[in-house]
C-alpha atoms as a printed R data frame, in Angstrom:
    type eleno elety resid chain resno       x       y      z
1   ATOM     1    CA   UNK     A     1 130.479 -14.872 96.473
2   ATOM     2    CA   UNK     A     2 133.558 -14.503 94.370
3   ATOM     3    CA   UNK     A     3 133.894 -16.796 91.761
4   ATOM     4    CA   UNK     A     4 137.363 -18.128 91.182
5   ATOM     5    CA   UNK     A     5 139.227 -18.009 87.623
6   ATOM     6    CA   UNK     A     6 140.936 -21.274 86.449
7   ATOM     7    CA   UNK     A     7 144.285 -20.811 85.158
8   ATOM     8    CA   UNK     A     8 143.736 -21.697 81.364
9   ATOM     9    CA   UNK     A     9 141.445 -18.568 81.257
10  ATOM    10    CA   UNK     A    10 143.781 -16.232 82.689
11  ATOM    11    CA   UNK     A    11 146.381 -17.691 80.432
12  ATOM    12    CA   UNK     A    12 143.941 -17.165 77.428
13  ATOM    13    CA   UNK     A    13 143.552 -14.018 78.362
14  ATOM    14    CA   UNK     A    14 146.978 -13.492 78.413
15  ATOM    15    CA   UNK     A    15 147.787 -14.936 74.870
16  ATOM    16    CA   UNK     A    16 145.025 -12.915 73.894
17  ATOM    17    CA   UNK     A    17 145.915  -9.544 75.118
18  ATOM    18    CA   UNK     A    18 149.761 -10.084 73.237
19  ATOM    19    CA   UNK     A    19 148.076 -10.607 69.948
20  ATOM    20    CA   UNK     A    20 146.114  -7.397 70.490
21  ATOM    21    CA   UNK     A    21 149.137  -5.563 71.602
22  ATOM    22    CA   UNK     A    22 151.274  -6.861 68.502
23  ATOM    23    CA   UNK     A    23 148.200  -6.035 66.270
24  ATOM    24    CA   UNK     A    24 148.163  -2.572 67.612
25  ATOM    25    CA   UNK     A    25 152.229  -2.631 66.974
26  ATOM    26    CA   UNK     A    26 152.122  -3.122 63.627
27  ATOM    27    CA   UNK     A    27 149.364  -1.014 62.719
28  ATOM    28    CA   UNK     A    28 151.099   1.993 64.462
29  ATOM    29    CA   UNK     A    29 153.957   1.287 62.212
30  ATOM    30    CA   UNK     A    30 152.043   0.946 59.285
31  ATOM    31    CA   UNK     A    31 150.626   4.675 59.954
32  ATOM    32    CA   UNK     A    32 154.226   6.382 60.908
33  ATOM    33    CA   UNK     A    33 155.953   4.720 57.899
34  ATOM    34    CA   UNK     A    34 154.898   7.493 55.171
35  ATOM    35    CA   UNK     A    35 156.156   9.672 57.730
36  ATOM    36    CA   UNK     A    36 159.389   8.120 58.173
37  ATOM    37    CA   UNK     A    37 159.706   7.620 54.576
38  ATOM    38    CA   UNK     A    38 159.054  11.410 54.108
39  ATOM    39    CA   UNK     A    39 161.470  12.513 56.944
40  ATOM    40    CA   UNK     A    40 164.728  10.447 55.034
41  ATOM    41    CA   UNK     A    41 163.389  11.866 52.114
42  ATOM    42    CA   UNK     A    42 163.323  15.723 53.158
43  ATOM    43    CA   UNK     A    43 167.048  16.047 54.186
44  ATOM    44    CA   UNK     A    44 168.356  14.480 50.978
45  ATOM    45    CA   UNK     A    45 169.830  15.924 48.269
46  ATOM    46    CA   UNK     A    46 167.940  15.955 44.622
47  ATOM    47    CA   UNK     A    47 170.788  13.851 43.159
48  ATOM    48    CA   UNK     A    48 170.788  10.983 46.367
49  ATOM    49    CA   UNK     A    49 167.317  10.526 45.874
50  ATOM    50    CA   UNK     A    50 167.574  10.008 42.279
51  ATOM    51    CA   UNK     A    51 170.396   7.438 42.408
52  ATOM    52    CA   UNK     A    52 169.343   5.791 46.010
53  ATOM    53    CA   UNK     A    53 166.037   6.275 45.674
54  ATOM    54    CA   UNK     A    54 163.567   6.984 48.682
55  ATOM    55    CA   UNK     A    55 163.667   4.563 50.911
56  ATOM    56    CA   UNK     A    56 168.010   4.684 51.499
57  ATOM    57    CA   UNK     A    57 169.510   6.687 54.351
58  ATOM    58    CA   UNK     A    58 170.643  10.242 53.161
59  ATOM    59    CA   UNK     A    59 174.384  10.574 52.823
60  ATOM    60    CA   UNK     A    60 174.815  13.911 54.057
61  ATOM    61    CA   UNK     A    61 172.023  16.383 55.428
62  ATOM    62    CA   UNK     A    62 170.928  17.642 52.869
63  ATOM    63    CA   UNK     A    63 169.059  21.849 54.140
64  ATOM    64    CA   UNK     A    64 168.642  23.421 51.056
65  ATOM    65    CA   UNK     A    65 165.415  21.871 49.973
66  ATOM    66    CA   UNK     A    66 163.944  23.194 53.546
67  ATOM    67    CA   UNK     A    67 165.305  26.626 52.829
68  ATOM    68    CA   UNK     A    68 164.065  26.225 48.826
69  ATOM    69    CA   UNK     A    69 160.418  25.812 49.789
70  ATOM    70    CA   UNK     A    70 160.461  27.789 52.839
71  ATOM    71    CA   UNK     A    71 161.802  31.351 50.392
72  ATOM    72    CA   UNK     A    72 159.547  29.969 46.874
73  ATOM    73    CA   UNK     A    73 155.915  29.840 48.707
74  ATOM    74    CA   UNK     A    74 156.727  32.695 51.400
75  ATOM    75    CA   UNK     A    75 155.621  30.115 54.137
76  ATOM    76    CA   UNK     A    76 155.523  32.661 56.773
77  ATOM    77    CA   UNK     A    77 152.556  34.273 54.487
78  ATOM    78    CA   UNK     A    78 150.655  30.718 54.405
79  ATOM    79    CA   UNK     A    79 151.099  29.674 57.847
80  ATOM    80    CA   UNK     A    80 149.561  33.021 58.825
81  ATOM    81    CA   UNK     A    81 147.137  32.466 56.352
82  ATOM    82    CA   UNK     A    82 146.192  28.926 57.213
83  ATOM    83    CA   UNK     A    83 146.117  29.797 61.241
84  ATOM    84    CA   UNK     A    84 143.758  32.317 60.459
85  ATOM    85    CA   UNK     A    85 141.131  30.580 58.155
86  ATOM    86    CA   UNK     A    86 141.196  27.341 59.946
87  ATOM    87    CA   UNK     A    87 140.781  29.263 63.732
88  ATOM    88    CA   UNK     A    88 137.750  31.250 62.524
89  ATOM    89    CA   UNK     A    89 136.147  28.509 60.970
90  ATOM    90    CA   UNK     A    90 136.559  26.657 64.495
91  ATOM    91    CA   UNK     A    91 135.327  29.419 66.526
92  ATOM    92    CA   UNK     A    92 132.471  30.339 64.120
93  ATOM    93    CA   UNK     A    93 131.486  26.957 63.005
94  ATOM    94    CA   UNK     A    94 131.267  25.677 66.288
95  ATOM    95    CA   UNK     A    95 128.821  29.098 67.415
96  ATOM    96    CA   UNK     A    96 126.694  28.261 65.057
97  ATOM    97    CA   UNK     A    97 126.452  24.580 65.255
98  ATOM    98    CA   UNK     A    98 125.476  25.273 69.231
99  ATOM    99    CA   UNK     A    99 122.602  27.873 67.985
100 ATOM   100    CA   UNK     A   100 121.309  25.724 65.176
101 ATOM   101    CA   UNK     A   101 121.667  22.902 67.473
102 ATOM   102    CA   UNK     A   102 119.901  24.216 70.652
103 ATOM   103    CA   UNK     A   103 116.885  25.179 68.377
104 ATOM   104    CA   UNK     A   104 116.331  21.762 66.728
105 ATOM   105    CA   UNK     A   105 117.242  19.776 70.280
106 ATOM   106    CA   UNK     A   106 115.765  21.751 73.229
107 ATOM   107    CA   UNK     A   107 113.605  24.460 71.608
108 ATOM   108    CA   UNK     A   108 112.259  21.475 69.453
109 ATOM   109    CA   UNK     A   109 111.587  23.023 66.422
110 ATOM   110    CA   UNK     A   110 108.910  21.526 64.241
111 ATOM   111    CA   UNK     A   111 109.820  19.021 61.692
112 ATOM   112    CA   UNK     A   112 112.748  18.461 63.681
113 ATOM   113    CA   UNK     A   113 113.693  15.051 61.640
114 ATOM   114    CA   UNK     A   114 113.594  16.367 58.747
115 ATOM   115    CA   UNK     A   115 116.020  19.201 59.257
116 ATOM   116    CA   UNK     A   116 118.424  17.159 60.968
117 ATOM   117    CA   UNK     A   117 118.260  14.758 57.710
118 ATOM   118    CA   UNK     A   118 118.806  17.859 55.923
119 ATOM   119    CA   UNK     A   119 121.904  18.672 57.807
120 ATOM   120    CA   UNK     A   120 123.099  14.768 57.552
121 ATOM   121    CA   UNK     A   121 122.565  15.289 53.900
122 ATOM   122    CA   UNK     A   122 124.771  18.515 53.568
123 ATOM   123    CA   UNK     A   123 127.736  16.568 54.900
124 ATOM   124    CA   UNK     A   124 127.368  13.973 51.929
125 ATOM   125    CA   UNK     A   125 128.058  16.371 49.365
126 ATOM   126    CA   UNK     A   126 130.945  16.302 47.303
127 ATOM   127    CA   UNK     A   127 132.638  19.889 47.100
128 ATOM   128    CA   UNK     A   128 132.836  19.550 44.119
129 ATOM   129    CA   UNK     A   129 129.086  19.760 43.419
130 ATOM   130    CA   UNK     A   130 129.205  22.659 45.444
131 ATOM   131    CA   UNK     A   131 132.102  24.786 44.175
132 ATOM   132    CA   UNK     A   132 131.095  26.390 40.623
133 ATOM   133    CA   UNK     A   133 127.763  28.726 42.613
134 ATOM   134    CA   UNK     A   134 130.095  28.952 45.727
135 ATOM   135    CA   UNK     A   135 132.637  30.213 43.046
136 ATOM   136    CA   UNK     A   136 130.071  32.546 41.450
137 ATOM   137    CA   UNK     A   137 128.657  33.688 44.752
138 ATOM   138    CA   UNK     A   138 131.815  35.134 45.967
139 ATOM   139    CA   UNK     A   139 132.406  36.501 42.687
140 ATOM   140    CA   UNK     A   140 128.750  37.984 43.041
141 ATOM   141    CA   UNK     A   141 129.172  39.459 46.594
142 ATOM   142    CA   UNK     A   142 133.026  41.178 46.180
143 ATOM   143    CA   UNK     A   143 134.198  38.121 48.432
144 ATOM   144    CA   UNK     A   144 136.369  36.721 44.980
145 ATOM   145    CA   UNK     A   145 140.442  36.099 46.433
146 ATOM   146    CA   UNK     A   146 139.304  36.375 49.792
147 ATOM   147    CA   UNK     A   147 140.117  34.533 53.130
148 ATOM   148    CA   UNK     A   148 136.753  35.194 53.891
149 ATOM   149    CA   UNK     A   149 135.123  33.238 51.194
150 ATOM   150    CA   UNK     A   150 136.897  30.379 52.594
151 ATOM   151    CA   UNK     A   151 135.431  30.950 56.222
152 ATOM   152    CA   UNK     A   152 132.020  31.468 55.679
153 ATOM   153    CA   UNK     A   153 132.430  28.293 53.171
154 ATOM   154    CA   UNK     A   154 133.458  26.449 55.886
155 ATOM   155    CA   UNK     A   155 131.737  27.307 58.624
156 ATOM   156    CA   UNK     A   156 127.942  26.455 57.099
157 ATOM   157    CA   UNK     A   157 130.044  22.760 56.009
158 ATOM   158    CA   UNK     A   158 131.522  21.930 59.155
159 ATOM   159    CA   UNK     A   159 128.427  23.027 60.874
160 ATOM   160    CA   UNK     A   160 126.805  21.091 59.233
161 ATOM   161    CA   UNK     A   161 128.506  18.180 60.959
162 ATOM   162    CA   UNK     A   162 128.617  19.991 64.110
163 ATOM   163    CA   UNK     A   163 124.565  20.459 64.167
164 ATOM   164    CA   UNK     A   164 124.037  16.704 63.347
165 ATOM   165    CA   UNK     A   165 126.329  15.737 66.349
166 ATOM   166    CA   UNK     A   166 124.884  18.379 68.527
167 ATOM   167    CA   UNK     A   167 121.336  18.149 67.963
168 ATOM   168    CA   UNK     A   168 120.890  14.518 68.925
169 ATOM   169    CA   UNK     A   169 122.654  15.085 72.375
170 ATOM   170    CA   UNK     A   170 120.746  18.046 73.269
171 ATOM   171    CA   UNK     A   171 117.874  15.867 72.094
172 ATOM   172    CA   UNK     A   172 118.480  13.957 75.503
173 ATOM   173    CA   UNK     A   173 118.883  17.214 77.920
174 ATOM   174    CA   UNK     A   174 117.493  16.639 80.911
175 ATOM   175    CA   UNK     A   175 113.861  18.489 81.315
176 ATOM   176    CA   UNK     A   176 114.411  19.083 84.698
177 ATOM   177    CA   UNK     A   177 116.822  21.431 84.310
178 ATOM   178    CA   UNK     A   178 115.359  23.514 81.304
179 ATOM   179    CA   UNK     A   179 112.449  23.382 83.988
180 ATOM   180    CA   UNK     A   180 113.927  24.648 86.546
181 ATOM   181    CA   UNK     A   181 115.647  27.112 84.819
182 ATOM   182    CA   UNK     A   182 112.253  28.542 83.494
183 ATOM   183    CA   UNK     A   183 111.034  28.570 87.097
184 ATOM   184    CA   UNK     A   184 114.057  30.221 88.247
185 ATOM   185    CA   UNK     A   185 112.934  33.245 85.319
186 ATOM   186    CA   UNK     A   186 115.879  32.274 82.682
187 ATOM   187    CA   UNK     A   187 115.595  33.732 79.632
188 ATOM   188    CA   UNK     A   188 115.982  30.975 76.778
189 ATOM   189    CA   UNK     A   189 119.352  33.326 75.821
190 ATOM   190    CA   UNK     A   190 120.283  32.728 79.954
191 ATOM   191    CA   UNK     A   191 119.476  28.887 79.600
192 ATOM   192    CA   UNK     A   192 121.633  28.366 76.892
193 ATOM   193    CA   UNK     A   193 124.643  29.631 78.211
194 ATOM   194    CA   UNK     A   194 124.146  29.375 81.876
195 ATOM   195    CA   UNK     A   195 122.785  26.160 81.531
196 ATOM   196    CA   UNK     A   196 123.270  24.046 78.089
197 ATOM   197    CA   UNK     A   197 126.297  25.430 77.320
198 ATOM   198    CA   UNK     A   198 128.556  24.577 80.724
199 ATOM   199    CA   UNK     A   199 127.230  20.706 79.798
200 ATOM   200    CA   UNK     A   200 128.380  20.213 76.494
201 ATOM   201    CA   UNK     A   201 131.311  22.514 77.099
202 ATOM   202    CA   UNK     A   202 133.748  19.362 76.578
203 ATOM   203    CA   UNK     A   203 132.100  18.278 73.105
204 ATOM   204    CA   UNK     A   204 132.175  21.984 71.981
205 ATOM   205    CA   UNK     A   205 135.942  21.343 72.719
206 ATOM   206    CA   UNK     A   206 136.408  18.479 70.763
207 ATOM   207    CA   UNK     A   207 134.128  20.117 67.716
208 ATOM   208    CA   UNK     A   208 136.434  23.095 67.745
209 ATOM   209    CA   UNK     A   209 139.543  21.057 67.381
210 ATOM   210    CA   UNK     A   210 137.897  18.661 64.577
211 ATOM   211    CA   UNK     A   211 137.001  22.106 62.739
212 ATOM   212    CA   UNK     A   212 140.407  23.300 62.961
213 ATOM   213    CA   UNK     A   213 142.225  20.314 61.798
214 ATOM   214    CA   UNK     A   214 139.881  19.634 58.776
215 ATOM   215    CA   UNK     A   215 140.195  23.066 57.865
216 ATOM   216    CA   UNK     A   216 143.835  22.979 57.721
217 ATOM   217    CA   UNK     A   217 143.959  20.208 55.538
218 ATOM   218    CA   UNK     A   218 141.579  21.419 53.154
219 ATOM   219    CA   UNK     A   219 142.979  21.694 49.784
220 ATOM   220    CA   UNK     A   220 140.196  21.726 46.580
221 ATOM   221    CA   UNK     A   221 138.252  24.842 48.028
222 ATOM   222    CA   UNK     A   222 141.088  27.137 48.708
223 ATOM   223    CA   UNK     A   223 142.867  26.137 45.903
224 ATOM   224    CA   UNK     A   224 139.644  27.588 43.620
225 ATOM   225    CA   UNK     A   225 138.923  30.313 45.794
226 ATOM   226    CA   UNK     A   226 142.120  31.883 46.752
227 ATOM   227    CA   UNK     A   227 144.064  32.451 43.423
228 ATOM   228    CA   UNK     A   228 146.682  35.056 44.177
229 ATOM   229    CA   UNK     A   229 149.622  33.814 46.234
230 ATOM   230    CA   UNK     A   230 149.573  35.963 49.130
231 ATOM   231    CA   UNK     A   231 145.709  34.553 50.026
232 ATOM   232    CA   UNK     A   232 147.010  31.334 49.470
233 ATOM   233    CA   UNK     A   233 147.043  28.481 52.345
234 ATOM   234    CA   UNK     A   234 149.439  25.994 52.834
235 ATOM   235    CA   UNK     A   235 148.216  22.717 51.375
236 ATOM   236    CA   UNK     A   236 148.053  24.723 47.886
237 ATOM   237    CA   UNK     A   237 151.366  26.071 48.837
238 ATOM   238    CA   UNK     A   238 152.511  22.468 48.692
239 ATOM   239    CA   UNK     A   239 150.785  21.577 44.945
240 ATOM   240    CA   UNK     A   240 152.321  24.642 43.711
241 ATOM   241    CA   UNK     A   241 156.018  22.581 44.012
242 ATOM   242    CA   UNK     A   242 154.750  20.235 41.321
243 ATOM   243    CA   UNK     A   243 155.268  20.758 37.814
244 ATOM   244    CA   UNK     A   244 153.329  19.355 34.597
245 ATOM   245    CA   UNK     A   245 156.287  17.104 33.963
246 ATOM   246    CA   UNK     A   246 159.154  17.420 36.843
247 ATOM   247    CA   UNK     A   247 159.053  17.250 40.626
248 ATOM   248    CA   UNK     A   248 161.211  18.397 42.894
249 ATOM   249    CA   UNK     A   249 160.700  14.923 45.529
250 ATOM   250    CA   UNK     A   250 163.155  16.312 48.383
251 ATOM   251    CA   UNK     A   251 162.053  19.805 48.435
252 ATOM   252    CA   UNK     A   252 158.111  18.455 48.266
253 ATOM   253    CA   UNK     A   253 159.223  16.174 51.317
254 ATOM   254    CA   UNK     A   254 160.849  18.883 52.892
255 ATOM   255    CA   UNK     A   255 157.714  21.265 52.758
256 ATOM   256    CA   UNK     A   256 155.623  18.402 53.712
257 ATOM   257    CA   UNK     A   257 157.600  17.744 56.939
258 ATOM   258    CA   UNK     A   258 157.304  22.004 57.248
259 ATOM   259    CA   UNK     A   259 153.588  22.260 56.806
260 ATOM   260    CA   UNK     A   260 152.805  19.291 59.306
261 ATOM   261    CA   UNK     A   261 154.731  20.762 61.949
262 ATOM   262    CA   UNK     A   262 152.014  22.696 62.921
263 ATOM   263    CA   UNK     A   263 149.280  20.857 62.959
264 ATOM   264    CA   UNK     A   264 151.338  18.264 65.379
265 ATOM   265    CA   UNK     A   265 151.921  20.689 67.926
266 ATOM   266    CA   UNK     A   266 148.699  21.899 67.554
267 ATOM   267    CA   UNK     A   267 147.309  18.566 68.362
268 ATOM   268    CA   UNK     A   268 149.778  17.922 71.285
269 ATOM   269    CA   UNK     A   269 149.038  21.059 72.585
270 ATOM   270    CA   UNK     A   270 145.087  20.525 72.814
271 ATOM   271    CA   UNK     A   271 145.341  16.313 72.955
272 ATOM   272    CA   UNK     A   272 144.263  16.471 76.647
273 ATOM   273    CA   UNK     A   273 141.406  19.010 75.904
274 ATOM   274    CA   UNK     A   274 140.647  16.181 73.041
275 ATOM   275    CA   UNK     A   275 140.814  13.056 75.152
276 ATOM   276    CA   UNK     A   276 138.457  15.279 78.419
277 ATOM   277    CA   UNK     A   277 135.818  15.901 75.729
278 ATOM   278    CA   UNK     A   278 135.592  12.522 74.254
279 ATOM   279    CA   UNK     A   279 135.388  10.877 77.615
280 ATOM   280    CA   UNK     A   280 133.183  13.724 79.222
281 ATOM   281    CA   UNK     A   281 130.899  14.901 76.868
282 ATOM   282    CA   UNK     A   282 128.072  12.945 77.139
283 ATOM   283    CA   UNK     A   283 125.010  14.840 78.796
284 ATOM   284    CA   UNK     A   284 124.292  12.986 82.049
């Protein structure tokens, strides 16, 4: 029998769902106003900004400062350099965050707690515990100035993260289908990609996109690692603008509102990919 709803709770309700929606308002405009502030900011000229300040409409469009970073760091260089760090760690951390994590959860390695604490543990770490043997490993190895010092760096962190995540879904795989599989004559190489791997294809998603958008931003690790400037990525790209004593506040705005370009399109591009794996990646 349907139960009827009085009027006062529907209106309520009503009240209720405003104040979220106004709550949700002003939060969204507390997150976009550093990037409004930094949009006014990168198409004014040096001496607006100094007599106007930051937060005044420019005068005139001001391009120079876009032109000024885009010629000083070589951005083409960086962006090439950030796509291709921050892709490979994606592909490769995620790999090996579903091997590590189809051991531990379906081929239920022994001590299987304790390694996953383990992994929890890595992703505590400050980097900057980490980077003085990371530093004198890559010296060690012939991997000093090198993109790929940066990779492999990242892929054992983020997969870290990736193996913790994974490992307590796969934890829950359905037996009957690992069963089946084995009755059917599958391999453990055939069951993990024929059978695990179509199932938490939508998670793998998401992890791939996390790994490439962390990556991107990284900035302490490069910035030790990669010390010439045509290794460089773009986040050191933007420190290099600032001096000891001066800095240049339109053309830093104007690289800023460069360099975040493409991570924005990136994110448009793949935000259905993001919102399919969030809402479909649980093992049913």
């Amino acid at each position: 029998m349907a139960t009827e709803v009085l009027p006062g709770a529907r209106h309520r309700r009503g009240v209720a769902r405003w104040f979220v929606l106004v709550g949700a308002i002003l939060v969204a405009v507390a997150i976009l106003m550093p990037f409004f502030i930094m949009l006014l900011n990168a198409f004014k000229s040096p001496l607006d900004y100094s007599l106007n300040g930051p937060l005044s409409l420019p005068h005139e469009i001001y391009t120079k400062g876009l032109t000024t970073f885009w010629n000083r760091v070589d951005f083409p260089q960086k962006l090439l350099n950030s796509i291709w760090i921050s892709g490979a760690v994606a592909v490769l951390g995620t790999l090996l965050s579903l091997l590590n994590a189809y051991a531990i959860g379906v081929g239920r390695v022994k001590g299987r707690l304790l390694v996953v604490s383990l992994f929890l543990l890595a992703t505590m770490l400050p980097q900057e515990a980490l980077i003085y043997p990371l530093f004198t490993m890559a010296q060690q190895v012939g991997l000093s100035n090198s993109p790929w010092s940066v990779i492999i760096i990242f892929t054992v962190i983020q997969s870290a993260f990736g193996t913790y995540l994974l490992a307590s879904v796969l934890g829950t795989f359905p037996k009957a289908l690992l069963e089946a599989a084995a009755l059917d004559g599958a391999s453990r190489w055939d069951v993990l990609w024929k059978v695990v791997f179509p199932v938490v294809r939508p998670t793998l998603s998401v992890l791939m996109i996390f790994f490439f958008i962390w990556t991107w931003n990284e900035f302490f690790i490069p910035l030790v690692m990669l010390t010439t400037n045509d290794t460089q990525t773009i986040p050191v790209a933007l420190a290099s603008l600032q001096g000891d004593r001066l800095m240049d506040a339109p053309t830093t705005n104007a690289g800023a509102l460069v360099s975040l370009l493409p991570a924005v399109l990136f994110f448009l591009i793949f935000q259905r990919t993001l919102t399919r794996g969030v809402t479909a990646g649980a093992v049913k």
